[in-house]
ZAMARGU-4260 file (C-alpha; in steps of 0.2 Angstrom, whole numbers, plus 5000, padded with zeros to 4 digits):
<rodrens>
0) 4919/4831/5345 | 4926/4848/5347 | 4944/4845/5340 | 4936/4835/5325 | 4925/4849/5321
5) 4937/4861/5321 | 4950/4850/5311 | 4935/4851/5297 | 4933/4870/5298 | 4952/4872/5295
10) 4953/4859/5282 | 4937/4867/5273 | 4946/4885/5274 | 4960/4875/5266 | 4950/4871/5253
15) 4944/4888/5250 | 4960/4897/5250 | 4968/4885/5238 | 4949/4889/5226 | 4954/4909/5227
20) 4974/4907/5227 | 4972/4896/5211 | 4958/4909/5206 | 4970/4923/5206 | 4983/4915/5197
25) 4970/4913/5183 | 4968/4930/5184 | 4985/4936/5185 | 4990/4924/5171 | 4975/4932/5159
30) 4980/4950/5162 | 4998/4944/5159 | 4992/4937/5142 | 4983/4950/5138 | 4995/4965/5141
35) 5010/4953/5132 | 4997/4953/5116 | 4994/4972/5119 | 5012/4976/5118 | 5014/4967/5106
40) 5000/4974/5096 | 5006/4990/5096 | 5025/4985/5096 | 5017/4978/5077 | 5009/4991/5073
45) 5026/5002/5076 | 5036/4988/5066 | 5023/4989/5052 | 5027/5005/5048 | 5046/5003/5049
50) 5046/4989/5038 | 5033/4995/5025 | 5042/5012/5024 | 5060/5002/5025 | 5054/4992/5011
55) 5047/5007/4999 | 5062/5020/5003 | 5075/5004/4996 | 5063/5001/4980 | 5063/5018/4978
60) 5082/5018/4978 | 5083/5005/4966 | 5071/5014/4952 | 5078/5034/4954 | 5097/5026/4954
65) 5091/5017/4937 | 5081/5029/4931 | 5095/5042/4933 | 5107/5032/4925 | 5096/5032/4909
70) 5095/5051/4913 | 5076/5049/4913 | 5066/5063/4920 | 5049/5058/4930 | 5041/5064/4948
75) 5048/5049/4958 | 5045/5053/4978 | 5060/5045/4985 | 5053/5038/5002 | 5038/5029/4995
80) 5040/5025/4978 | 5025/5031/4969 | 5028/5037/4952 | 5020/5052/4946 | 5018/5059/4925
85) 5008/5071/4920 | 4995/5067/4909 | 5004/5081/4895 | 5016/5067/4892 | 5004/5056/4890
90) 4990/5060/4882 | 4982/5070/4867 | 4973/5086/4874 | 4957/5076/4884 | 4959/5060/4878
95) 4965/5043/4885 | 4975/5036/4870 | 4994/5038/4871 | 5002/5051/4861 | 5017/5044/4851
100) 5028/5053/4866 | 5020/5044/4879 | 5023/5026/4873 | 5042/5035/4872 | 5042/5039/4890
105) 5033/5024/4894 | 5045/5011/4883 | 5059/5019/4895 | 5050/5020/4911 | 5042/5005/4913
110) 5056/4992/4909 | 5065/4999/4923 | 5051/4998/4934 | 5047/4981/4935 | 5063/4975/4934
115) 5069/4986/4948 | 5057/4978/4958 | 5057/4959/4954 | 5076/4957/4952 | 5077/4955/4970
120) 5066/4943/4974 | 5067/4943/4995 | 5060/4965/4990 | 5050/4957/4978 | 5040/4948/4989
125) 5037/4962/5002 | 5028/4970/4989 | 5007/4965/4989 | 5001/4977/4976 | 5007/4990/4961
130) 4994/5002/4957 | 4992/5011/4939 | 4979/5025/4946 | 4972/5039/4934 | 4970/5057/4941
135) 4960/5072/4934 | 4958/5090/4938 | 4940/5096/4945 | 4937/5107/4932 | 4921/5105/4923
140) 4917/5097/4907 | 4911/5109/4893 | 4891/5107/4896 | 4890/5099/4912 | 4881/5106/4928
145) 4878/5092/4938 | 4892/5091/4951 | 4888/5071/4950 | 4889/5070/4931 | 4906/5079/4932
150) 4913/5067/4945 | 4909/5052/4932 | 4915/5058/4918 | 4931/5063/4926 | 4933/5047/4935
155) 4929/5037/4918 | 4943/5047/4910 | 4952/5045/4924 | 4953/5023/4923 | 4951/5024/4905
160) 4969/5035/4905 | 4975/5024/4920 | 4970/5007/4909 | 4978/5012/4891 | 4994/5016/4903
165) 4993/4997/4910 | 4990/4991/4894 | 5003/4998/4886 | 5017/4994/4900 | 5015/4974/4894
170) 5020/4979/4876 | 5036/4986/4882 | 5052/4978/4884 | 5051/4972/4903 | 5060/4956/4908
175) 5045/4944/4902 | 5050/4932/4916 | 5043/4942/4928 | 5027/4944/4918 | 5017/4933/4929
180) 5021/4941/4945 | 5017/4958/4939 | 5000/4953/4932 | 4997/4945/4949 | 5000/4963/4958
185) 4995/4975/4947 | 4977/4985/4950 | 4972/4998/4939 | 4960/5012/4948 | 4952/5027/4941
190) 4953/5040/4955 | 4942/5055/4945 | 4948/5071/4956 | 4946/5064/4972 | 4966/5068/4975
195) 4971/5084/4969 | 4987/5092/4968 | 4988/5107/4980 | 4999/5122/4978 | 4999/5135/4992
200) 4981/5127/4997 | 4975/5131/4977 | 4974/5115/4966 | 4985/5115/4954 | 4977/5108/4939
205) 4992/5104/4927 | 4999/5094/4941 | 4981/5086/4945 | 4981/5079/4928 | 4993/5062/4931
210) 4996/5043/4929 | 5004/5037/4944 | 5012/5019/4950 | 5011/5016/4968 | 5018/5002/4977
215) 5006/4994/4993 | 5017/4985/5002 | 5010/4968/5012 | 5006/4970/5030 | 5014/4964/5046
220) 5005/4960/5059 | 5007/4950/5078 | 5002/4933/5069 | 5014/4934/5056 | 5026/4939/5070
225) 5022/4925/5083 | 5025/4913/5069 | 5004/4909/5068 | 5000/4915/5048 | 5011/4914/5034
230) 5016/4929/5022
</rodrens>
């Protein structure tokens, strides 16, 4: 009776070891899991930025070559894209319609722009969003005292002068077979002066005062990379 008793204690702490081995390789196979998904995570988040600022600097290549070809002056920052004119070669003094010299600038600019972009389709499609954003200074209206007042009026002069731009850029001579993917992008914000221009820490009014084009390129993320979501 003694030997079979003890045959069942050792076959029961058999049992029991193979519950807690087979319990720690569970464990050991979550944390695996879960430290492969956190490198990974941030490996994306690094590889995001890569890509995204890979992706603007060779767009941006693309339009300052063509623009300088055309001998075409605008504010084009070179790393990201994003297109900046000032509202002086847009507009009549506080208003949002295009003076005669900003459909000029814009029947230049704009062709070049889009097609620069959707010429190569593989760039093309990194791109998610253009943006047509218009930018006032935070001085105040003639009249106005109320610091909320101020804020609306500049940011309704603001898309109202970022919309007449957007309106205008389908009327130039772009390449029209690219219409429907530019309509499908483009987002047109009114930013009132929420994103001055600074100058030695002093806004800059003039330079405050702007159209600009900004490029949002799509995100990457782990799914996309592991095969699990589609672009």
């Amino acid at each position: 009776m003694g030997i079979k008793f003890r045959a069942q204690q050792n076959n029961s702490d058999s049992e029991g070891n193979i519950f807690w081995v087979t319990m720690a390789d569970l464990l050991l196979g979550l944390a695996i899991i879960f430290i492969t998904l956190f490198v990974l995570a941030m490996t994306g988040f690094s590889q995001q930025s890569v890509q995204q600022q890979k992706v603007q600097m060779e767009v941006s290549e693309k339009i300052s070559g063509e623009l300088e070809k055309e001998n075409i002056q605008v504010d084009i920052d070179k790393m990201t894209g994003d297109l900046k004119i000032s509202d002086v070669e847009l507009f009549e003094l506080s208003s949002w319609e295009l003076s005669d010299n900003g459909k000029k600038l814009l029947d230049k600019v704009a062709p070049i722009y889009i097609n620069s972009i959707f010429a190569d389709k593989e760039l093309a499609e990194q791109i998610q969003y253009i943006y047509i954003q218009g930018h006032t200074d935070s001085q105040m209206f003639a009249g106005v005292t109320s610091k909320d007042e101020q804020f609306l009026r500049n940011m309704d002069l603001s898309l109202k002068r970022a919309n007449a731009v957007a309106e205008y850029i389908f009327k130039t001579n772009y390449d029209k077979k690219y219409a429907e993917q530019f309509r499908k992008i483009i987002v047109v914000e009114g930013k009132s002066y929420n994103e001055p221009i600074l100058v030695n820490g002093v806004e800059d009014f003039d330079k405050s005062r702007r159209v600009e084009l900004k490029l949002k390129v799509k995100d990457w993320n782990v799914s996309t990379a592991l095969g699990l979501k589609k672009d």
